[in-house]
N, C-alpha and C positions, 0 to 999 in steps of 0.2 A: 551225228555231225552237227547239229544245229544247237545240242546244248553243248557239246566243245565249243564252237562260236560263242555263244552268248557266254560264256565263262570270260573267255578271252577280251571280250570288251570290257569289263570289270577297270580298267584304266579310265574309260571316257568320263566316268563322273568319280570326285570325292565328296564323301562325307564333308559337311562344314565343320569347321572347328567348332563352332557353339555349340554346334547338336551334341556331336562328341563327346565334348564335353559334361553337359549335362544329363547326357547318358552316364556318362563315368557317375556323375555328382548321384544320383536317382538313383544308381547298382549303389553304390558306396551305403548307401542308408537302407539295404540289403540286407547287407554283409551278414550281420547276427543272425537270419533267419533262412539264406540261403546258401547252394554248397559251391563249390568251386567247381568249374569245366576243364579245367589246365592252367600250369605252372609252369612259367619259362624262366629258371633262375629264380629270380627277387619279383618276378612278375607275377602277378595273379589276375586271370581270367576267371569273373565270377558268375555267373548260372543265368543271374538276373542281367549282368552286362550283355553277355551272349546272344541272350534272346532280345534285349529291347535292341539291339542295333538289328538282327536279324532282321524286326519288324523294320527299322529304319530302311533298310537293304532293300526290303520289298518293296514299301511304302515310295520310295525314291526310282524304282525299276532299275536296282545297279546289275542286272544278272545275274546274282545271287539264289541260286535257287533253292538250296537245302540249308537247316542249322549246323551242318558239316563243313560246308564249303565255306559260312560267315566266321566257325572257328578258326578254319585254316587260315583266314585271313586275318584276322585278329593275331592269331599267336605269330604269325609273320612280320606283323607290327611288332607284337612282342618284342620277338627277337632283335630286330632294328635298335630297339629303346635300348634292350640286355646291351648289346654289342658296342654301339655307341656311347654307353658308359664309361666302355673298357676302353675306349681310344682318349688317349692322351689328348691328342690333338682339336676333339670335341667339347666344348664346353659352354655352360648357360648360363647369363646374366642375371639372375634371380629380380636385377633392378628394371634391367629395359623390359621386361615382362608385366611390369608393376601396373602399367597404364592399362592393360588389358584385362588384369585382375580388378582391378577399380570397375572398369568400363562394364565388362560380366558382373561382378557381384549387385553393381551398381540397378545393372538392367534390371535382373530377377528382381531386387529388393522392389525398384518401382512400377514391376507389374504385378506383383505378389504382396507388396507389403514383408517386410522384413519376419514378423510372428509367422508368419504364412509360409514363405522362401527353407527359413530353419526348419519349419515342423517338414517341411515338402522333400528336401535334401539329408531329414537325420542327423541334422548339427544342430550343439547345445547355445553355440554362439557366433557370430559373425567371423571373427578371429579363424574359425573352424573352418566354414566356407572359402572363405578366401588360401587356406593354405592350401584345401584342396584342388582348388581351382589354379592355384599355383601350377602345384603339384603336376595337373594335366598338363599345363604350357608348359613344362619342362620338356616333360613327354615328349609333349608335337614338338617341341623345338630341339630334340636329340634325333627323333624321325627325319626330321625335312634334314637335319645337317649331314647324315649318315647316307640318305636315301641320293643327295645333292651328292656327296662323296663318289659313292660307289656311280650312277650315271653321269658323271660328269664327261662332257664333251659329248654327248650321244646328241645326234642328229637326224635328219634323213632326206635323203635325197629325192630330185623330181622323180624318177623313176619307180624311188620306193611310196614316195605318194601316190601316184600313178596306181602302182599295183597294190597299194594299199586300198584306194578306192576303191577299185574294181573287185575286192576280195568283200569290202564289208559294206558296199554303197546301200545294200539292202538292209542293213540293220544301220546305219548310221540315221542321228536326228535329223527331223526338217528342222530347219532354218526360225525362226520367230521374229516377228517385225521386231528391228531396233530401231536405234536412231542415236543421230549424233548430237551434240549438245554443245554451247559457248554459253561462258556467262560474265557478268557484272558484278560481283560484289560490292555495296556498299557497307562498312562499318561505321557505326555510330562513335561521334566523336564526345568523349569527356571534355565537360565543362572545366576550364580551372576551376570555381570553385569546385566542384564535384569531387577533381582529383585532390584539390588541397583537405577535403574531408577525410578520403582516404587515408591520407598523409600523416594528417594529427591523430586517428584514429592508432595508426601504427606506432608513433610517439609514444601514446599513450600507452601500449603493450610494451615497449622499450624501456620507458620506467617503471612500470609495476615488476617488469624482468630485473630491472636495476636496484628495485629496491626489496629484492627477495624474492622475487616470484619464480616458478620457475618455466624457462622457457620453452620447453616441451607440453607443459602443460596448457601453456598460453596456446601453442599452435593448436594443441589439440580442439581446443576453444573457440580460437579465432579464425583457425587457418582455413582459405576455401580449394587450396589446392589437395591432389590427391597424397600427397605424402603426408595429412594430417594427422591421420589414424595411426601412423608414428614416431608421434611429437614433432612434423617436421624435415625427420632424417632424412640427409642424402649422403649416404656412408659410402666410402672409396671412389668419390668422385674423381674423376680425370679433365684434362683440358680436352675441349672438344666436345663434352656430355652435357654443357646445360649453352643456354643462348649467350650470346657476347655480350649482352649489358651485365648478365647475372654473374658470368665469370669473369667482368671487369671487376667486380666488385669484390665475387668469392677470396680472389686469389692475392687482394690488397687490406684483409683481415689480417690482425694477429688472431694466437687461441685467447678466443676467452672475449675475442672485443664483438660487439654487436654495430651492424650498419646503420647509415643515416635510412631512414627509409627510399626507394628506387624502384624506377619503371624500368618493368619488360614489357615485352606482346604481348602478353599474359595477363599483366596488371599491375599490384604494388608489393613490394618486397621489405622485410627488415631478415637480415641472414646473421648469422652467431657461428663463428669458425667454433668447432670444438678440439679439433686434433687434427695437426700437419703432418703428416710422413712425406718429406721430399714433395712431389708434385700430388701427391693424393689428399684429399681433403676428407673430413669429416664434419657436417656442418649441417644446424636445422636452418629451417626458414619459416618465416610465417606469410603466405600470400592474401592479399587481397581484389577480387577478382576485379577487373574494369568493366562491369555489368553497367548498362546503359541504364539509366530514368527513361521515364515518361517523356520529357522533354527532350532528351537526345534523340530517342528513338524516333521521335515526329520530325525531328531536323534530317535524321537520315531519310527518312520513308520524302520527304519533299526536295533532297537533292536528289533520288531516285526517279522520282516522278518528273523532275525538269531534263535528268538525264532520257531517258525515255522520250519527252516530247521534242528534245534537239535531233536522238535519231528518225524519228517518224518524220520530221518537219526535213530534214536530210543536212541538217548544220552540222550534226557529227555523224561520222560512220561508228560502228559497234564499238573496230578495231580500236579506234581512237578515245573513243570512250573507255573500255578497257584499261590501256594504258594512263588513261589522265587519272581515271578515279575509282580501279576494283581494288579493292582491300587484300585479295585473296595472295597471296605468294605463290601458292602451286600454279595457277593459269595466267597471273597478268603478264608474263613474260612471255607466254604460249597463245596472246591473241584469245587469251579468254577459253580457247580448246578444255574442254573434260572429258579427264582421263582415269580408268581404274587405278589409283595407285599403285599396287599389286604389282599388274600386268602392263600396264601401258596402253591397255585396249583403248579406244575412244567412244566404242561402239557398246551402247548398254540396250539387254532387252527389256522393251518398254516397261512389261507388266512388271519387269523387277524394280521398279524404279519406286523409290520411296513415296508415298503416298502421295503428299503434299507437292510434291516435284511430277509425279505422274499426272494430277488434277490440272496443276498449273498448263500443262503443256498438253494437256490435251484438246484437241481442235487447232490448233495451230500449225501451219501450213511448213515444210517446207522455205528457209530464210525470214520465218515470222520471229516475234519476239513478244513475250509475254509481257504485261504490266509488274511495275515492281512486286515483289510478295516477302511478306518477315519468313524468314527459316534460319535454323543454327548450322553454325559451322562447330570445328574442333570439339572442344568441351563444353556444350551448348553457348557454344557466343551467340549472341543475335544478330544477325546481319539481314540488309534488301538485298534480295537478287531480283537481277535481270535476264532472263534465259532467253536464248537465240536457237531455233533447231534447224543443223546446220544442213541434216542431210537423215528422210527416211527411208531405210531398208524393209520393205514389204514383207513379210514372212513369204519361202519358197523353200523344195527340197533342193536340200544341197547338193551343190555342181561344183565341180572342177574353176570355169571359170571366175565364179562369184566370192567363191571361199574356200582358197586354197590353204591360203594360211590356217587356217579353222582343221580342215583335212589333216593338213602338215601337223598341226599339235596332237591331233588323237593318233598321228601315226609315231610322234614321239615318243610319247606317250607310252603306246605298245612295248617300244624298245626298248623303253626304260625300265618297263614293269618284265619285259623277260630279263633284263639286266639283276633285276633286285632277286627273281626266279631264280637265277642260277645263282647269286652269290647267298640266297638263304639256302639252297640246298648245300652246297660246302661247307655253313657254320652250322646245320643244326645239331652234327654229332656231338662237334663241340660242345654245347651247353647241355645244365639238367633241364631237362624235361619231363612233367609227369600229365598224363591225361588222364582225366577223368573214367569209371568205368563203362559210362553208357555212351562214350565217345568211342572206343575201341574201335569199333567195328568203320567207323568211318572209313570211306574210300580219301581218304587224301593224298594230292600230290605229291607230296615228300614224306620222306621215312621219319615222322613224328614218334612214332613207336620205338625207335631204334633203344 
């Protein structure tokens, strides 16, 4: 009875994409020297995948008990990916993915060193890594769209939390001090000249482009945005896909013509249409980022620091602080509130909190508020924050009154995952399947074997 339970919870946590990920990257550079566990279609489950998530499995305490049980879980993924291919209605943006293959490839290379990263993952080149890592985001993102399909509308009700509780209160988590959070952001403001260096800077790529150069090459050279590795390209663009300065600008190119240089949020821009189809564009750019001097950054950290001594002195509230002067889009409308993007949660557990943001706030009372401090937003912008914590939750075992919501999602949750239960046992006859021979024997849920 108590390992049918602990199986059953196998909902309450997921694997993070990143691990997964480079789990996948680390089995991949395998491949040549190890065997294959099972085949779902075009899928391949490799020996070394198997076992490092295994260890993941344990290591994470998902209830995972045997390398039997991590199979079966794996090739059920599988199948999702198989299946989800075959739906018309499913489909992956190769581009909006883009930032996240940047952002991972980027990480490893700057904890690793790039020579290091290659030899570590079994790739000859950069090019390599990154398709792989592609590759996986496609994955998750035919998962989540398939997994979204099939549970959709699933809910549950006070009752079924209720008796959800009372069924797993013994094995569900305690609670971990969080805590709520408001912030400030300041962003450092460019100088004109600063900006007008940028400017001429772009100019100058504008006519070496004009005068033979080519412009892909230029980006690749100049450009600090992530589409520089290549040339540039943002192929099949749509209205709606880039910010309103950049497709004020995109969509008033002929082919062939290059812009005056132009500011986004982002920084400074020259764009080069290359080919119109009706409303979709094809067209490089070369960015240049609006990274603050020495000098800006001092004028931001001293409107921060005046900001700061008007709330202490009580001439401005937070709120109003907020509004007159954070940088940030996601919170100044929100009273300065932080929020999981994701999820919408407000509530983050402390220890998870990124270093620099954990240090800051630590010792800080309940409605206190920290001194300014430099940290990066987006794609390392440098911005002062001013953090306010708005409200701490003690760590305690979880109860009905304090977190239902929290209840309410692992009871979802549940339902979902016997949801995905039953609709994998209806397709597996469906597809081929081969299992390994020292899998056989596994006790699995479903007729794998068939």
């Amino acid at each position: 009875m108590k390992q049918r339970k602990t199986k059953s919870l196998k909902f309450m946590r997921k694997i993070s994409l990143a691990i997964a990920i480079f789990i996948s990257l680390w089995s991949f550079s395998q491949e040549k020297i190890d065997g294959i566990a099972a085949v779902i279609n075009e899928e391949i489950i490799i020996q070394s995948e198997l076992k490092a998530q295994f260890e993941e499995f344990k290591r994470q305490n998902f209830g995972v008990e045997t390398e039997c049980a991590a199979l079966e879980g794996i090739m059920q993924e599988k199948l999702l990916i198989a299946e989800a291919k075959k739906d018309t209605l499913i489909t992956v943006n190769d581009r909006s993915l883009k930032p996240q293959v940047d952002e991972m490839a980027n990480g490893a290379i700057s904890r690793y060193g790039e020579e290091e990263t290659l030899k570590l993952y079994g790739f000859a080149t950069l090019q390599e890594l990154r398709q792989e890592i592609l590759k996986n985001l496609q994955e998750q993102s035919y998962s989540e769209q398939i997994r979204a399909k099939i549970t959709g509308g699933v809910d549950a009700s006070p009752v079924e939390v209720n008796n959800f509780f009372r069924e797993y209160e013994s094995q569900l988590p305690n609670v971990e001090e969080e805590i709520e959070l408001s912030q400030i952001v300041i962003k450092p403001k460019l100088t004109e000249e600063h900006k007008q260096e940028l400017k001429d800077k772009l100019l100058e790529i504008k006519k070496e482009v004009e005068d033979g150069a080519s412009f892909a090459t230029m980006a690749i050279v100049h450009s600090e945005g992530p589409s520089s590795v290549d040339g540039g390209m943002l192929a099949n663009t749509k209205r709606g896909q880039m910010v309103k300065d950049f497709e004020a600008v995109a969509y008033n190119l002929e082919e062939g013509e290059i812009s005056e240089p132009f500011e986004t949020e982002f920084g400074f821009h020259i764009a080069m249409l290359e080919k119109r189809r009706g409303e979709i564009l094809d067209l490089r750019h070369i960015l240049l980022l609006n990274k603050p001097n020495e000098e800006e950054m001092k004028k931001a950290k001293e409107l921060a620091d005046s900001i700061k001594a008007k709330i202490d002195q009580g001439v401005l509230t937070f709120e109003e602080a907020v509004k007159e002067f954070s940088g940030d889009k996601n919170t100044r409308l929100n009273k300065g509130v932080v929020a999981d993007p994701r999820t919408g949660n407000t509530r983050f557990v402390r220890t998870n909190l990124p270093t620099n943001l954990y240090l800051e706030v630590t010792g800080v009372d309940e409605n206190g508020i920290t001194s300014p401090f430099e940290d990066t937003i987006g794609r390392d912008e440098k911005v002062y924050k001013i953090i306010r914590v708005d409200k701490i939750i003690p760590a305690h075992k979880i109860n009905l009154k304090d977190d239902y919501e929290r209840i309410k999602k692992f009871a979802v949750n549940k339902k979902k995952q016997e949801k995905i239960d039953e609709w994998a046992k209806k397709h597996v006859s469906e597809n081929f399947i081969k299992i390994d021979d020292d899998y056989k024997t596994c006790d699995f849920k479903l007729d794998w074997l068939h």
